[in-house]
N, C-alpha and C positions, 0 to 999 in steps of 0.2 A: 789264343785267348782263353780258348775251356783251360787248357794244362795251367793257366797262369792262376785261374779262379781256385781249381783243385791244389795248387801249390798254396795258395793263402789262407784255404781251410785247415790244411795239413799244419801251416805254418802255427794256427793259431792254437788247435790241438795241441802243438809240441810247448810252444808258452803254457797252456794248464797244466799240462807235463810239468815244466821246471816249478809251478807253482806248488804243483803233487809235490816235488822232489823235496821241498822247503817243508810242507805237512808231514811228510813222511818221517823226517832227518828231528824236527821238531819237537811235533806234538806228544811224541813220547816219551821228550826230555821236560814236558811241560812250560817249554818255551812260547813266546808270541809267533804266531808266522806272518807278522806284521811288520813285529823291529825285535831287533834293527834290520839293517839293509845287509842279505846276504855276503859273506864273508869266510876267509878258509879255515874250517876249523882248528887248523894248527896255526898259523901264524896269525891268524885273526884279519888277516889283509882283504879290505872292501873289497867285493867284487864288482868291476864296475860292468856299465850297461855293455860294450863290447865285447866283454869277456864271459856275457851270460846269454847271449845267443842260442837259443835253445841245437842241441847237437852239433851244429858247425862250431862255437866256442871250445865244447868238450874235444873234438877232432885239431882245431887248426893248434890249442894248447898242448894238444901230442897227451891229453890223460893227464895233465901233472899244473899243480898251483903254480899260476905267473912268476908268485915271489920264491915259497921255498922249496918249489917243484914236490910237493907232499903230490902222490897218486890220487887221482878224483877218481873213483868207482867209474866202471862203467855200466853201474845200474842208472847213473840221472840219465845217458841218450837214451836204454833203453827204455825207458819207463817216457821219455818226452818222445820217440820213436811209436810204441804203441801209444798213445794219446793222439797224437799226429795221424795216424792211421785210421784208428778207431772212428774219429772225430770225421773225417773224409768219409769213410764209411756209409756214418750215417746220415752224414749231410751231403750227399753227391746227389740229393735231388733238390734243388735249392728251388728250383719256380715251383715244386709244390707244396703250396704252401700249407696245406690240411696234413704234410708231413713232416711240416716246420716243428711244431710243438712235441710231435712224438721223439724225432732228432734229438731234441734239445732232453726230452724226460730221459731217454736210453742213454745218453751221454751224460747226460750229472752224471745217474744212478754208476757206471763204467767207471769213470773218476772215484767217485768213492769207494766203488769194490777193490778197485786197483790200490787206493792208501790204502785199503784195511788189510789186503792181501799181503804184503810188502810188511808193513807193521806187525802184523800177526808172523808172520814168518822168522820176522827178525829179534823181532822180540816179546812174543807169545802174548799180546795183548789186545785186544780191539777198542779202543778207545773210546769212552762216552761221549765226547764229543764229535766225532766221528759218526755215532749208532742215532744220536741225535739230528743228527743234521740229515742224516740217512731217512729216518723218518718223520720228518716235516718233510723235505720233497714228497716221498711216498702214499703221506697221507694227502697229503695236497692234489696230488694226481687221481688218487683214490678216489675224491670225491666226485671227480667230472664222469669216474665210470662206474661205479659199485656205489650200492645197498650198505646205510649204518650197520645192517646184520654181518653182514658179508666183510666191511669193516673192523667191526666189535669185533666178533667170535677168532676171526683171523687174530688179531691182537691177544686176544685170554690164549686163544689156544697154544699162539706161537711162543706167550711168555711162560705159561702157566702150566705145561707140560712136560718142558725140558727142564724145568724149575723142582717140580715135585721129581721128575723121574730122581734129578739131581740129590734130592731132600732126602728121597727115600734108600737110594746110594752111600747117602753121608752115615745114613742110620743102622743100615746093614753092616757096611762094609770100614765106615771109619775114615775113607775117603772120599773128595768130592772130586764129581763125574765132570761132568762143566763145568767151566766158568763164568762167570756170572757176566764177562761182554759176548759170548757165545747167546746165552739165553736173552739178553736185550738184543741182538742181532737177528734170532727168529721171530721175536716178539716185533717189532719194526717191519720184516721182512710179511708176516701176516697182515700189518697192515693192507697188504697191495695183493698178498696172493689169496688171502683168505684160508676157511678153516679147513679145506680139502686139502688145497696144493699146500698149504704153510706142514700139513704132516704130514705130505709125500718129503716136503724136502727135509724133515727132520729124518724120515727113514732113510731116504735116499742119498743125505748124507754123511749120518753112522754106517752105512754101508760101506761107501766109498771110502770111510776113513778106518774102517775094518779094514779091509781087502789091501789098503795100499800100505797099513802100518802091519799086518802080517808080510807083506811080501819085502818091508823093508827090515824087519828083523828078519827074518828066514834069510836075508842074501847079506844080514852084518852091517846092512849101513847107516842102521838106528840100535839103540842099545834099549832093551827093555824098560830101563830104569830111566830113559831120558825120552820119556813121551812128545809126540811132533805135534805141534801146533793143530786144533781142529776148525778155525776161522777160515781156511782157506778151503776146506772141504763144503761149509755153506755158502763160500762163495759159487766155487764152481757149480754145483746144484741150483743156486738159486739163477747165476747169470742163465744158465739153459733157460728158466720155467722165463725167464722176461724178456732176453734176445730171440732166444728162438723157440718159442710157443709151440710151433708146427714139431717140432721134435720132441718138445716134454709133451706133447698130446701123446706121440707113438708111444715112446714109453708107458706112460701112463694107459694107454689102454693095452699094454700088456701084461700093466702088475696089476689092474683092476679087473 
């Protein structure tokens, strides 16, 4: 009976999955992710409810469109794969219910790191609509546990800093540093973590994005002149300070 319970959380996770997969494919074409009803992007053939089974559909179809066998990525299982998981995760405590609502906060927030991550990767963007929606949950949540200061200052500071260092980059150097959905992304992001942690993760993750883009020019596999995406370096930093707290504490009291 539990395996059946946990199979139908998983299951539902993998459905916001294939929903991800439609935002993802989407919204950075400026398309609805309403209508029409998904379809192969090459032949344009409906995809019907059968055939969009979240992962068993992409499996029993062998990877390739019903009609003109075009190859289906095998990022939609994994991306409805980790949703599936994630989602079990944090909802494998179902009768308590004082951990229903935190579930459901850490699972949005998951959902949408994961399109932005995915997006920004693929095509160096983070979408306003996306950083929007991002912060209305956050703030929303924000309010049952933090101070309008705590709030506010997290906000200026998250926007308001990466923004100038940005300005002041432009004016020096002729080029700009940021992107302007990078700097709405920590600006959101302080919403929830406020004015301490919101500039730990601004250092924390120019760091990470130091260290990982020197080591991939040093070994050839980024070219200098073709800069790697940095959305996905605020991700990783920021999921640490809201999944797992207990470990952005250690760190943090050892750069503090």
């Amino acid at each position: 009976m539990i395996f059946l319970l946990y199979f139908l959380i998983f299951m539902i996770g993998a459905s916001f999955g294939s929903f991800l997969n439609v935002v993802i494919y989407r919204v950075p074409l400026g398309k609805s992710v309403i209508k029409p009803r998904s379809q192969c992007p090459k032949c344009e053939k409906p995809i019907y409810w059968y055939e969009n089974i979240p992962i068993f559909s992409w499996i029993l179809l062998r990877a390739k469109c019903a009609n003109c066998k075009v190859k289906i990525s095998s990022e939609y299982p994994i991306v409805e794969s980790l949703c599936g998981f994630v989602t079990l995760f944090f909802f494998k405590d179902l009768l308590d219910l004082n951990h229903f609502h935190y579930a459901f906060f850490r699972t949005t927030i998951f959902y949408i790191f994961l399109a932005h991550f995915v997006i920004d990767l693929k095509h160096k963007i983070l979408p306003d609509s996306l950083n929007i929606y991002l912060g209305f949950v956050l703030l929303i949540y924000s309010f049952f546990q933090f101070n309008y200061i705590h709030i506010g200052l997290g906000f200026l500071i998250g926007g308001g800093f990466p923004y100038l260092i940005t300005w002041l980059f432009y004016k020096i150097r002729g080029q700009i540093g940021l992107g302007g959905g990078d700097i709405k992304l920590y600006a959101v992001l302080g919403l929830y973590l406020g004015p301490l942690d919101i500039m730990l993760t601004i250092f924390l993750s120019c760091f990470l994005g130091a260290v990982v883009g020197v080591f991939l020019i040093a070994t050839k596999f980024l070219d200098r002149n073709n800069p790697i995406p940095f959305g996905p370096f605020i991700l990783i930093v920021a999921a640490i300070q809201i999944f797992f707290p207990e470990l952005f504490n250690q760190i943090k009291n050892i750069i503090l």
